[in-house]
N, C-alpha and C positions, 0 to 999 in steps of 0.2 A: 290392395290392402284394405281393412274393412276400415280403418282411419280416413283413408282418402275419400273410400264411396261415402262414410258418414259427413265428410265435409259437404262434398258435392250436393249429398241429399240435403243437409240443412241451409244452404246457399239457396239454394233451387226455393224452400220451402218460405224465407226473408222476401221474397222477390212479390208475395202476393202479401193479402189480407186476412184470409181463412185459409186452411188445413183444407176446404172443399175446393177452394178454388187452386190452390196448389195440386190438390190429387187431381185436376183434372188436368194441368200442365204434365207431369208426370206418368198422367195416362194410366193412374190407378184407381181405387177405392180408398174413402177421404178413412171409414178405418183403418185401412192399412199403412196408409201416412202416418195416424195418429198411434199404430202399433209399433211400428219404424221409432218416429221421435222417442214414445216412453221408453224404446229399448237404449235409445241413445243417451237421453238422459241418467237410466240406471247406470250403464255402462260407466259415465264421467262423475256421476254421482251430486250430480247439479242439475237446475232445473236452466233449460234457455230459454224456453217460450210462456209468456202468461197466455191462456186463449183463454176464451168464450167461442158460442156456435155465433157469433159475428164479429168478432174481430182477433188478432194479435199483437202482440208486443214482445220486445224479446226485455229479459232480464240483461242485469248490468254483465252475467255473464256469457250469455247470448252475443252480450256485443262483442264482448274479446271472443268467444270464439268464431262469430262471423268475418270478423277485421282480420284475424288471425288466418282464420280457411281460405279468405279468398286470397291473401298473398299468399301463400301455401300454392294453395289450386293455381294461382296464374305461375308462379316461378316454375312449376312441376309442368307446366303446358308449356313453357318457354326452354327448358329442358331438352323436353322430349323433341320438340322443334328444331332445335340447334345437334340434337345426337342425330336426325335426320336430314341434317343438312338443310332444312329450310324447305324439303318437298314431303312436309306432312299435306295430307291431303283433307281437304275440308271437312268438318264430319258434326254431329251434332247438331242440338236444335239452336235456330235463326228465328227471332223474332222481330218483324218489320213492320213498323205503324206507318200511315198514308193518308192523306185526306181521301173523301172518297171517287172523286172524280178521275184522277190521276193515277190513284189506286185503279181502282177497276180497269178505265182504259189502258194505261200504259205500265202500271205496274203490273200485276197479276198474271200476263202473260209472260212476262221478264224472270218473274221468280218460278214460274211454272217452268219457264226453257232452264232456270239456272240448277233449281232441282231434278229435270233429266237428268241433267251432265254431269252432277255430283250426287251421285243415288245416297251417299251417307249422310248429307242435309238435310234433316227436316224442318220443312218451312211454314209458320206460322205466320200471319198479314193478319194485322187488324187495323181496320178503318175507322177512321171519326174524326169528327169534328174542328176537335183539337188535338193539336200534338200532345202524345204522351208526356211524361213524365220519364226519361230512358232509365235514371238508377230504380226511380220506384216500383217502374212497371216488368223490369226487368226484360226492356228492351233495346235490342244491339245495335237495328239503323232505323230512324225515322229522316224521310223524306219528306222537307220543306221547300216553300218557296222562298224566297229572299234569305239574304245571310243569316242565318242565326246569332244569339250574343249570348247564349247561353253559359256562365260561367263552369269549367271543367269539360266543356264538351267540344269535338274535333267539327269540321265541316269540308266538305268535299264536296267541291260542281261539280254536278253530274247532266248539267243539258244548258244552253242558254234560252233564255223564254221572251220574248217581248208580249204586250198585251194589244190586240186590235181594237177598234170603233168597227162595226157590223151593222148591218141592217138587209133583211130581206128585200128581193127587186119589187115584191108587190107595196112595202111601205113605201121605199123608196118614189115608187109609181103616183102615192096618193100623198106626198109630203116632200117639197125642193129640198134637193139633199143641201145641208149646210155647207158653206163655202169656208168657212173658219171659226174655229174654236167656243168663239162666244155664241154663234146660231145654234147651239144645241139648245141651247137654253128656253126654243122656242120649239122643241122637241120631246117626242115622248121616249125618255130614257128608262131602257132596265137596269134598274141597280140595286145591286149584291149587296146584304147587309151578312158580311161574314167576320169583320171585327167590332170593336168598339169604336173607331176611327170614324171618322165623318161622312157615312158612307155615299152620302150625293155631292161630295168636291171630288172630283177626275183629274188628277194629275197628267195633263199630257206636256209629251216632247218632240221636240222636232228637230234635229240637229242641235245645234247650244242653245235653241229655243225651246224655254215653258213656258207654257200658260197654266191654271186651278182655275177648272169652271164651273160651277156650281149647277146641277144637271136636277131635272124632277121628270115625275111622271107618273103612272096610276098602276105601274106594277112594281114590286120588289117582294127580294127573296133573300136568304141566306142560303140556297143552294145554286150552285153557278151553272147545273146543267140544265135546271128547270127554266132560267135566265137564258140559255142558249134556244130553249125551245121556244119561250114564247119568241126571241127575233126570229127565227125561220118560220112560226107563224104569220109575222110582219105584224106585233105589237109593238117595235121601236128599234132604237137605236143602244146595242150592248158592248158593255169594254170586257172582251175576255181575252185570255191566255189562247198564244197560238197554238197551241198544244190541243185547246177543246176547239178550235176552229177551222183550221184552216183544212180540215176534209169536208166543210162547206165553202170554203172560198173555192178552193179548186175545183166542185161542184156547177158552182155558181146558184147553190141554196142561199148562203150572204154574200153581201159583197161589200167589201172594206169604203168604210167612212172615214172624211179628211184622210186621204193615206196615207200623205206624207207628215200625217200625225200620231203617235203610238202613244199608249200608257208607258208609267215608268218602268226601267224593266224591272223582271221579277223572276232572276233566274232560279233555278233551282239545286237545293242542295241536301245531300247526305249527310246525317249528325248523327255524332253517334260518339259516346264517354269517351273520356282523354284515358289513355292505358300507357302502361312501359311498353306493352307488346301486346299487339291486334290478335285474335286470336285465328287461326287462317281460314276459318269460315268469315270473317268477317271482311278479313283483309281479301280475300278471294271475290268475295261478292262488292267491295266496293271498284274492284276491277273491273269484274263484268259489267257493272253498270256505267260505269265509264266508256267503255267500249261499247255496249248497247248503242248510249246516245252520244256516241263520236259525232255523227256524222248528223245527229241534229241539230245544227245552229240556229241562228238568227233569220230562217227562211221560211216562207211558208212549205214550200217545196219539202222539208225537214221532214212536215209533221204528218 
């Protein structure tokens, strides 16, 4: 029905900032967007969208019909789902945001196997920094580390993660490896400036033991991989996620500091809007990534 596809298209069209950057999600010309909308508008005989060539806003009527389309749109997918018995099969576009370390490494080849195997998903990953925004950006899973508290939003563990202490055999060689917690202190630590948080106090644990020990040294970053390189260089001692390490432990390019010492953990998880009903690209891919990393625990061996 041309009612539904105009829902679908003005949904699609809320989820960005510009009419250019939507036609580029839609995989058209940002005229033909804005040929689309004016027909839609005539049609209802109401304006939705205020633009500019840099920004949008939707009218008071915009809103009701966006709040309106999308329970429309979701009841109509939950429909068709239940007249199918529950094996529609995944279809549609997937948008998944990542930081980019974990991204690259372990995600990207996950979404690349998952869009083999469901050839009607098409999969968009974008990287950065910080986590999206999911309603704003009109994105369906971002992938965090630690719980989220995001009010309206679901979370799904999808891996467990501890964080090691590393250091190269040649530092190691030219500096007595610390014996406990507090001798870092007399060490040259990498450390990650990737929040606001205090980024030189090290939360470590050791069975129902913690220590916070306050770590320096003459390198820092806010990127965790260029920290992994300077330790295999042997400029010090780094706390990373066993996720980006331990195909150097098993190596023996690092080798684990205090062992019986870890950061706190920092497992990771899938987030993604609270709905009445998942849509089955969405519920399908938090499966697979389940299953992916079943068999990654708390090991190095895991990673």
């Amino acid at each position: 029905m041309e009612s539904t596809s105009d829902l679908a298209f003005f949904v699609a069209l809320t989820r960005r900032s510009t009419l250019a950057a939507a036609a580029q999600d839609l995989g058209v010309t940002a005229p033909a967007v804005s040929r689309r909308l004016a027909a839609l508008e005539a049609r209802l005989g109401v304006r939705l969208l205020n633009r500019t060539t840099r920004r949008q806003s939707l009218t008071a009527e915009g809103e009701r019909y966006l709040e309106e389309g999308r329970r429309i749109l979701d009841e109509l997918e939950q429909l068709e789902r239940e007249l199918t018995a529950g094996g529609a099969a995944p279809r549609g576009l997937l948008r998944v945001n990542a930081g980019f370390g974990f991204g690259r490494r372990h995600l990207a080849p996950t979404l690349a196997d998952f869009a083999q195997l469901y050839p009607e998903v098409e999969v968009i990953l974008h990287l950065s920094d910080k986590p999206q925004d999911l309603a704003a950006e009109g994105v369906d899973v971002s992938i965090r580390f630690g719980l989220g508290t995001d009010t309206g939003q679901l979370t799904r563990k999808i891996a467990a993660n501890r964080r090691y202490l590393c250091a190269s055999p040649a530092y190691l060689a030219r500096h007595p490896p610390p014996l406990e917690p507090r001798d870092l202190a007399a060490h040259q630590c990498i450390v990650i400036r990737e929040s606001f948080g205090a980024y030189n106090i090290w939360q470590l644990v050791s069975g129902n033991a913690q220590q916070s020990v306050k770590v320096a040294g003459r390198l820092a970053v806010n990127h965790g991989e260029i920290a992994v390189d300077w330790a295999l260089s042997g400029h010090g001692i780094v706390l990373r996620s066993q996720w980006d390490v331990a195909s150097y432990l098993r190596s023996g390019e690092l080798v684990r500091v205090l062992p019986e010492w870890s950061g706190s953990d920092s497992d990771i998880y899938a987030v993604y809007l609270q709905r009445a009903h998942l849509s089955a690209k969405v519920r399908v891919f938090l499966d697979f990534l389940a299953e992916r990393f079943a068999g990654q625990r708390r090991s190095e061996e895991g990673w």
